[in-house]
N, C-alpha and C positions, 0 to 999 in steps of 0.2 A: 647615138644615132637610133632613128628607130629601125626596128626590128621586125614589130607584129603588131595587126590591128585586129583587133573583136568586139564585136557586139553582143548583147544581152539585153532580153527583156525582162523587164524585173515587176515583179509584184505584189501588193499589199499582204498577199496570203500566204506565204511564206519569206524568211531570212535564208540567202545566197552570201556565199563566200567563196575564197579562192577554190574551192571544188568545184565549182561548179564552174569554173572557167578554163580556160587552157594556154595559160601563161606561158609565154617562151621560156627556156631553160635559161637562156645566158642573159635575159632580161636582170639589169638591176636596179629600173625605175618604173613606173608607170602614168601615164597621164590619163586621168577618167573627166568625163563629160553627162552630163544628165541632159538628156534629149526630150520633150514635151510635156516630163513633169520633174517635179523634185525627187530626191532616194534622200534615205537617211541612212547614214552610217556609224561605227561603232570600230574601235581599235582595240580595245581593251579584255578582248571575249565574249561580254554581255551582249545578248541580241539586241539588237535596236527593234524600235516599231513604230509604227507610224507616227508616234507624237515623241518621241526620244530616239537622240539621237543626233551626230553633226548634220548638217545640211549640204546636201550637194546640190546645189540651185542650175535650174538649166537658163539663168541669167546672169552665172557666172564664169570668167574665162575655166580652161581645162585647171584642174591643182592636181600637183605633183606628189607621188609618192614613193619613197624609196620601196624596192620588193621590201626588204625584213620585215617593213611596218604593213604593205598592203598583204603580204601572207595572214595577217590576224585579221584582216580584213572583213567587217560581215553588213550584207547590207537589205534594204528594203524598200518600198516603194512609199513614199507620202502617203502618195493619192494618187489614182489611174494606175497605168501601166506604162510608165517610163523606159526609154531604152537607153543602156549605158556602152558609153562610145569609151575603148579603151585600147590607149597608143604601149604597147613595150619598149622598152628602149635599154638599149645596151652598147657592148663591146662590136662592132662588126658589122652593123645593121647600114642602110643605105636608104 
């Protein structure tokens, strides 16, 4: 169920990660969305940047990420300043 929604503007000038967000505590999924441009991301530790890195297309539906994996989570802007739409979802939510 979900939980909690948040938004984030994100940008080419620096790498964002789950610090910078405010994740629900009893969240154990997350669904993200890239809104008016691309983010690149990264799972691994390594910072992504604007030419490395997965693609979060905002021509593609929401993808799903368990927390454990979006906690290592780090991400960045393509190109412009994209905002990223992000559903919680857990135990209890409505």
């Amino acid at each position: 169920m979900f939980i909690r929604y948040e938004q984030i503007t994100i940008s080419t000038a620096r790498v964002y990660s789950v610090n910078d967000l405010s994740p629900n505590p009893l969240a154990t999924s997350v669904m993200l969305q890239a809104a008016s441009a691309n983010i690149r991301y990264t799972m691994d530790g390594t910072p992504p940047t604007t030419a490395i890195g997965m693609l979060l297309l905002t021509t593609s539906e929401p993808e799903m990420f368990l927390m454990e994996d979006f906690k290592r989570i780090k991400f960045i802007a393509a190109s412009g300043t994209p905002t990223l739409n992000i559903h919680y979802s857990g135990p209890g939510g409505s």
